[in-house]
C-alpha positions, 0 to 999 in steps of 0.5 A: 859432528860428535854423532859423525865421529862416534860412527866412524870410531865405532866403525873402525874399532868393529874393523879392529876386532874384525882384523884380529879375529882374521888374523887368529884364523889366518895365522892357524888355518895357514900353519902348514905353509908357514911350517913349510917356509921356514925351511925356504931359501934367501931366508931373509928375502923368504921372511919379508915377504912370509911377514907381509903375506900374513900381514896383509891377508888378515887385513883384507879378510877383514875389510871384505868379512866386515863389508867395508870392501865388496858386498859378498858373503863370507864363512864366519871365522868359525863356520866348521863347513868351510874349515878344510877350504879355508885352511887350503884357501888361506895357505894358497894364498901365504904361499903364492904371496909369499912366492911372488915377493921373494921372485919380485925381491930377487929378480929387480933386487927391491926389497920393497918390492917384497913387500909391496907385490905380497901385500897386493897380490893377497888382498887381490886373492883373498878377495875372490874366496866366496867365489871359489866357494860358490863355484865349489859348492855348484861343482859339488852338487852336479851328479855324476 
């Protein structure tokens, strides 16, 4: 039992530095979406959703990167190869969870709503990233 428990807390705490590692490459690679929203409007509809986003797309890198969720292979946080795709990546998908909240938001007037549609909605984009890398990198190597 005690052996069970140590697994599991050794489990979790190796998902804890996996979070904060992909928060830290988040919150960097996705600061010209973020720059960007700062300037939109309903500014509060706009920051529920923009807090949710970078919320939960760490957490989802995470649970994917570290194998918890899906069995792909992910770039490491510092891979300089996949740097200018990631940044792009992780800004499209701020962006469009951010988007999708705030439409959520305002149009049935459910701030849960806000919160609830960019959290899914980026786990459910950040997910098929070693896909897009993949098709990218076949695409690459056709020759013209």
């Amino acid at each position: 039992m005690v052996r069970r428990a140590a697994g599991t807390i050794r489990r979790f705490d190796r998902y804890l530095n996996q979070s904060l590692t992909a928060g830290m490459e988040v919150s960097t690679l996705a600061v010209p979406t973020l720059w960007f929203l700062l300037f939109a409007r309903p500014a509060e509809a706009v920051a529920l959703s923009a807090l949710t986003a970078l919320c939960a797309t760490p957490l989802a890198v995470a649970a994917f990167r570290g194998g918890y969720v899906g069995g792909a292979q992910w770039p490491a946080p510092g891979h300089l190869g996949t740097l200018a795709g990631r940044s792009a990546y992780y800004s499209l998908v701020v962006g469009g969870g951010t988007y999708l909240g705030v439409a959520a938001n305002l149009h049935w007037g459910s701030f849960a709503l806000g919160v609830l549609v960019p959290a899914v909605a980026c786990a459910v984009a950040v997910s098929a990233l070693p896909r897009a890398f993949r098709s990218l990198a076949r695409l690459s190597r056709l020759s013209l």
